[in-house]
C-alpha positions in Angstrom: 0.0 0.0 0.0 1.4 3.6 -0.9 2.2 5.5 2.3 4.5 8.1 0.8 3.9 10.8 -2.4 7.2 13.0 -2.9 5.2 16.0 -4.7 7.9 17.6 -7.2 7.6 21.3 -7.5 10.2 21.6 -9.5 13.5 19.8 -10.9 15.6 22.7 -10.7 17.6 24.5 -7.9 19.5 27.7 -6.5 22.0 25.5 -5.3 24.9 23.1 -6.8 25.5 20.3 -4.2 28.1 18.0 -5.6 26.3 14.8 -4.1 22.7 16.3 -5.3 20.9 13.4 -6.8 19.1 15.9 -9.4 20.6 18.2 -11.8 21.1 21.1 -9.0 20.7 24.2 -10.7 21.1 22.7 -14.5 17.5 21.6 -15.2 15.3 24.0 -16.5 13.3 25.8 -13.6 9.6 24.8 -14.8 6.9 24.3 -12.3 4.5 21.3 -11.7 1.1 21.7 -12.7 -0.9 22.1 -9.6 -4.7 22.0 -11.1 -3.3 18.3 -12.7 -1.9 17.2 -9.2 -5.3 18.3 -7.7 -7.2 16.1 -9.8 -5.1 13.3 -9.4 -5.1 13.5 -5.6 -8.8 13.6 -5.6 -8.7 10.2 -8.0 -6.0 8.6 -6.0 -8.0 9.3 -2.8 -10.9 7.0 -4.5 -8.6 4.3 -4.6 -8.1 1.6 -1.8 -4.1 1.3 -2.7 -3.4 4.7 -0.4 -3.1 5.0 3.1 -5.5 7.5 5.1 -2.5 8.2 6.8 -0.4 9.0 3.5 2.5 11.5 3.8 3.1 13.8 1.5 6.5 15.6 1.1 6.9 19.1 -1.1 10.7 17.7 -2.8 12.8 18.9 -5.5 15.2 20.3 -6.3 14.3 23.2 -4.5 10.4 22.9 -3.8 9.9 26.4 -2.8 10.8 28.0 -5.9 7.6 27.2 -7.1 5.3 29.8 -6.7 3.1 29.7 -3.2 0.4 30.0 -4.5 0.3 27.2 -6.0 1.7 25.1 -4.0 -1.1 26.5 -1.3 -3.6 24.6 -3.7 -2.0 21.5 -3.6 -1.6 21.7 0.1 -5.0 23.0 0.8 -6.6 20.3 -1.4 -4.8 17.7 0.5 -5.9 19.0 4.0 -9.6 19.1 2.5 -9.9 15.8 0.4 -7.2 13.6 3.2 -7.7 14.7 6.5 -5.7 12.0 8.2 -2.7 13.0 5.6 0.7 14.4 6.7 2.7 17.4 4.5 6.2 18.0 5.1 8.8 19.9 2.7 12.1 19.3 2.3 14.1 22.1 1.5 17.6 24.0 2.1 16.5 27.3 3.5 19.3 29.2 1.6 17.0 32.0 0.4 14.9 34.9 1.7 12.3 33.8 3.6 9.4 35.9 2.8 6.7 36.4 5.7 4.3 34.3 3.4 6.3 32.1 2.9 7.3 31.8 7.0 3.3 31.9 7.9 2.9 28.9 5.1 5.6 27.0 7.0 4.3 27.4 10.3 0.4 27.0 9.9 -0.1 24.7 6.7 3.3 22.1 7.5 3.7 19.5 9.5 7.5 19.1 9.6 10.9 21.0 7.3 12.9 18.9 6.8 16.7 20.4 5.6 20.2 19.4 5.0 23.2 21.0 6.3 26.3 18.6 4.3 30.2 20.2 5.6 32.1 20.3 2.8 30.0 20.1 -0.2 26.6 21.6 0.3 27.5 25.7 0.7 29.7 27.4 -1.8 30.8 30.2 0.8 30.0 31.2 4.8 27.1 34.0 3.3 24.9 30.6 2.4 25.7 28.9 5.6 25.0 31.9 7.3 21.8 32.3 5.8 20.4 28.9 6.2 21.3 28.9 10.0 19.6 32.8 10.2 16.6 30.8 9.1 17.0 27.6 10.6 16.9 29.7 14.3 13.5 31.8 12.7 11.5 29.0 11.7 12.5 27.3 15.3 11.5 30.8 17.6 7.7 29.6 16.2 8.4 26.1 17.0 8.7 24.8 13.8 9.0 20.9 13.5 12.2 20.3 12.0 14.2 17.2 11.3 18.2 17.8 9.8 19.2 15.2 6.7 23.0 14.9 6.5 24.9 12.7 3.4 27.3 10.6 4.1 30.2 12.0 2.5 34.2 11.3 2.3 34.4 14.8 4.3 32.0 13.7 7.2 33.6 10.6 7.5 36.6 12.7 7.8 35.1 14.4 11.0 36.2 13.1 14.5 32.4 11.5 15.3 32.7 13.2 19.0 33.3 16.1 17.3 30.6 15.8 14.6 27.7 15.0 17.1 28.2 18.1 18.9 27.9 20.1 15.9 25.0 18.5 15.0 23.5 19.1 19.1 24.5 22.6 18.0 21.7 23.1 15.9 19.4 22.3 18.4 17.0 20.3 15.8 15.4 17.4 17.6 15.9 14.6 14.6 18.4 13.7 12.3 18.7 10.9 9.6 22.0 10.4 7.8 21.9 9.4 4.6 23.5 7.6 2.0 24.8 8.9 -1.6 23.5 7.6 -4.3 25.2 7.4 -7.8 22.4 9.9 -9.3 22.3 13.6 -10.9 25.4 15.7 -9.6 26.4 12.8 -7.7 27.6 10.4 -10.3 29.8 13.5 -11.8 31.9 13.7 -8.5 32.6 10.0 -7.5 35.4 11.6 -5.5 32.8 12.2 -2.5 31.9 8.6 -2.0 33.2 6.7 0.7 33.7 2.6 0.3 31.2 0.8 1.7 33.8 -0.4 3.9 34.7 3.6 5.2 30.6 3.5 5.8 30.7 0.2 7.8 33.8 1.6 10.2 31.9 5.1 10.5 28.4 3.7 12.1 30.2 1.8 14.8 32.6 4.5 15.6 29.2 7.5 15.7 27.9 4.2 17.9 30.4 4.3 20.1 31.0 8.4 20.5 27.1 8.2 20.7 27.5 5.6 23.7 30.5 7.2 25.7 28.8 10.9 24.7 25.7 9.7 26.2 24.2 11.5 23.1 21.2 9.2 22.5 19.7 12.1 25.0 20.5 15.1 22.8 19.1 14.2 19.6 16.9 11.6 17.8 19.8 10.0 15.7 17.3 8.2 13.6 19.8 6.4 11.8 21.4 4.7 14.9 18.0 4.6 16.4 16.9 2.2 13.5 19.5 -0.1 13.6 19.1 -0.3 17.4 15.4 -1.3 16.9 16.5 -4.6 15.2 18.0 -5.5 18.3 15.5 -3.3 21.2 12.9 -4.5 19.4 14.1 -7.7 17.6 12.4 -6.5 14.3 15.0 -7.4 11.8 12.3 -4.7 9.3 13.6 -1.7 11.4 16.0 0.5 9.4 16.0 -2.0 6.5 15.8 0.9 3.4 15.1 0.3 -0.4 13.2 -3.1 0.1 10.0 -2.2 -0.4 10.1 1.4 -1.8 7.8 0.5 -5.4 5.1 -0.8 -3.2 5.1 2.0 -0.6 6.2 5.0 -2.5 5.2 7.3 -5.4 6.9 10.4 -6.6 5.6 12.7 -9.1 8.0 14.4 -10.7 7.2 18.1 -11.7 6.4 17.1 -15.4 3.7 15.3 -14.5 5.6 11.6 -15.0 5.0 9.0 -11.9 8.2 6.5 -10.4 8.6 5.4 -7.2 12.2 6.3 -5.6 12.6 10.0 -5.6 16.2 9.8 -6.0 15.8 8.2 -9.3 12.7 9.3 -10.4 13.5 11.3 -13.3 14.9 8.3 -15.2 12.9 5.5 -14.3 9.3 7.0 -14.2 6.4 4.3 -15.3 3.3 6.5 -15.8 1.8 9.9 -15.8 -0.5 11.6 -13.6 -3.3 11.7 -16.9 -3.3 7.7 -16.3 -6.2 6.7 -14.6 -5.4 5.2 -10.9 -6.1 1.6 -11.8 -3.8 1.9 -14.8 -0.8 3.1 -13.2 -0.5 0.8 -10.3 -0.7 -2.0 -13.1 2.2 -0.7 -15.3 4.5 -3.2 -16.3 7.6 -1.1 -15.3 6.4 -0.8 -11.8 5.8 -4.5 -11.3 9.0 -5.3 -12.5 10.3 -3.0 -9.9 8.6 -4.3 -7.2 9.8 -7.9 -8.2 13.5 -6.8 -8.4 13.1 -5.2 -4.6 12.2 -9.1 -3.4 15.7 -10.0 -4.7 18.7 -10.5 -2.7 22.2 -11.3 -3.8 23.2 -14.7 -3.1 25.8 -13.6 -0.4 23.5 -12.3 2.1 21.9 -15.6 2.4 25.2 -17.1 4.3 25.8 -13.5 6.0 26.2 -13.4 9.8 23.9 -10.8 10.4 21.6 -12.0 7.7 18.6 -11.9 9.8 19.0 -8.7 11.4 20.1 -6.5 8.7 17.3 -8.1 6.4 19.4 -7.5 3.0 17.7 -3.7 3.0 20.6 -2.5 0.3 18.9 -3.0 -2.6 19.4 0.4 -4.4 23.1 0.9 -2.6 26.2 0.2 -5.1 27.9 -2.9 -3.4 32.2 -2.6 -4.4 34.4 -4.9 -2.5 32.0 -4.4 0.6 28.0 -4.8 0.7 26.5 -1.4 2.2 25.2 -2.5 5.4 26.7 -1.0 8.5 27.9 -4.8 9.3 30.5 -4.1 11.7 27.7 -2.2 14.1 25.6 -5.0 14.0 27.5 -7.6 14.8 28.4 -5.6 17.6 24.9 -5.0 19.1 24.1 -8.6 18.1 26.5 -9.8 20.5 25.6 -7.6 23.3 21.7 -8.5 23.2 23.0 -12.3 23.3 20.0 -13.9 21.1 18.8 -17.1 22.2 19.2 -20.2 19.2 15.7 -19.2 18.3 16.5 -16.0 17.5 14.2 -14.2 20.2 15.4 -11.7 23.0 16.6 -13.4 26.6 13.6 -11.8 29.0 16.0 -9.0 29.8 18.0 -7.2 26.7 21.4 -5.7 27.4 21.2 -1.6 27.5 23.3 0.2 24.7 23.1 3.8 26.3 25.9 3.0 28.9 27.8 0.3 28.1 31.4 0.6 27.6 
C-alpha cells in the first residue's frame, strides 16, 4: 500500500551540491502543474491502494521555488480531500524567507525537513550563514524540524565526538543520515563517496562516540535509532531501506511523470499523472520494480547478520563491501546475546551506557 507521495515542485535548484541526486541548478526551472496534481489527488483518494494516513512531502530540487500560490492549492486540497494525511517539505533554506512564505511553514506544514552537508553543500560562509539565520526563525515559532546529513568522504573525515556536537548545535530534535546515491550531480563527483567499507567503520565508531557521549539524549539520531530497533525491538524490518520502496512509494516528478524512488525518479518514471489510478498501479515497469526489490544477492543468504540486517541495500552500489553497516551490528548482536531461536533473553542488554 502507498504511504509516501514526494510531490515535485520543480526539478531545478538555487544550489549546486556535488552529491545532489538531481541536476542542481542545470534543469530548467519549470513548475508542476498544480490544477493536474489536484485532480489526481482527488482520484487517488478514491482508490483503496493509499493510506488514510499518507505523507506527503513538497521535494525537488528546491520545492519552494515554485510559486506559493500554487503550491497552497495542492496543500489545501490535500488537508480538505485527506484529512488524516501528513505534508512535510524538504528544502535548504538558503533563500529569503518571505513572511508568506514563514506563515505557510508554520500553519499549513507539519514538519521541514533540511540538509546541512560540511564540505559540499554551501559554496561560501554567506549561504551557511543564511540557512542557520533561518534555521533559528523558523524554530523561535516552534517549527518541526528534522536535519538530513549525506554521508560523504568529508564527514567521514570528522572526528564522530566532534561531529555529534555540531549537529546538538543546531538544536534540531531529529536527524537521519543518509546515504549517496550514484544519481544527478552525484555520479559526476565520485570523489565524494566513501567505500562501503569507510561506511561500515563510521556507524560503529558514531555508535560508540554516541555511547561514551551519552548523546542518545540530545538528539533523535534516527539512523542509529533504526539499527538499534533490530535489536531493542528484535524486528529485523527496522532501518532495512530500499526493500519495499515500489510498493510504498510514489513520486511525481514536476512534469507530471509517476516512479517510485525519488532519488531516481526522473529516469525511471512508469506513468503519468493523466493515467487513470487503476492503470498506473498495473504498469509493467512498476511491477517489474517491485519484483526486483524481493531480490537479494546470493551472499546475504550465508551472511552473519543476515537476519538482522534483512538484505535492506537493494538500491546501494555494493564494491568490495556490501552497504550494510555490518561491523555495528555484529556488535549489538553480541551484546543482546539472542537465544538459538533467534528471540530476545527476557532481559536485553542496555546500549546507552555500556562501555
Amino acid at each position: 500500500m502507498i504511504s509516501i507521495i514526494y510531490l515535485k515542485t520543480t526539478e531545478s535548484c538555487n544550489l549546486n551540491c556535488k552529491h545532489c541526486f538531481t541536476g542542481g541548478n542545470t534543469p530548467p526551472r519549470n513548475f508542476f502543474n498544480a490544477h493536474k496534481t489536484i485532480d489526481w489527488i482527488e482520484r487517488m483518494a478514491q482508490s483503496n491502494q493509499f493510506s488514510e494516513y499518507l505523507h506527503f512531502e513538497l521535494h525537488g530540487g528546491e520545492p519552494m521555488l515554485a510559486p506559493l500560490s500554487s503550491i497552497r492549492l495542492v496543500t489545501d486540497k490535500i488537508r480538505k480531500q485527506l484529512p488524516k494525511a501528513k505534508i512535510g517539505v524538504t528544502t535548504n533554506l538558503v533563500y529569503n524567507l518571505s513572511d508568506d512564505l514563514v506563515d505557510f511553514l508554520f500553519k499549513e506544514i507539519d514538519y521541514v525537513g533540511t540538509s546541512w552537508d560540511p564540505g559540499i553543500r554551501f559554496s561560501n560562509h554567506k549561504q551557511h550563514d543564511l540557512w542557520m539565520k533561518n534555521v533559528s526563525k523558523l524554530q523561535s515559532l516552534d517549527v518541526a524540524m528534522s536535519l538530513n546529513v549525506s554521508i560523504s568522504k568529508p564527514l567521514i573525515a570528522m572526528e564522530c565526538a566532534q561531529l555529534i556536537k555540531r549537529i546538538d548545535e543546531f538544536s534540531i530534535p531529529v536527524v537521519q543520515f543518509e546515504r549517496i546515491t550514484n544519481d544527478g550531480n552525484a555520479a559526476n563527483n565520485l570523489d565524494i563517496f566513501p567505500t562501503n567499507a569507510e561506511v561500515d567503520d563510521w556507524y560503529l565508531k558514531m555508535h560508540l562516540a554516541t555511547q561514551r557521549l551519552g548523546a542518545r539524549d540530545w538528539f533523535t539520531n534516527k539512523s542509529l535509532e533504526e539499527i538499534y530497533a533490530k535489536f531493542e525491538k528484535n524486528d529485523s524490518r527496522c532501518g532495512t531501506y530500499c526493500r519495499d520502496c515500489e510498493q510504498t512509494i510514489m513520486t511525481i516528478n514536476a512534469d507530471g511523470s509517476i516512479a517510485g524512488c525519488p532519488n531516481t525518479a526522473q529516469l525511471s518514471a512508469y506513468g503519468h499523472i493523466d493515467m487513470t489510478i487503476d492503470t498506473l498501479l498495473k504498469q509493467p515497469k512498476r511491477i517489474d520494480k517491485i519484483v526486483k526489490e524481493k531480490d537479494r544477492k546470493n551472499e546475504c543468504y550465508s551472511c552473519d547478520v543476515f537476519k538482522h540486517c534483512a538484505s535492506g541495500c537493494h538500491q546501494l552500489l555494493w564494491d568490495d563491501a556490501c552497504p550494510s553497516p555490518k561491523s555495528l551490528m555484529l556488535h549489538l548482536a553480541d551484546q543482546y546475546k539472542f537465544s538459538t531461536n533467534k528471540t530476545f533473553k527476557s532481559i536485553p542488554i542496555s546500549i546507552v551506557n555500556k562501555d
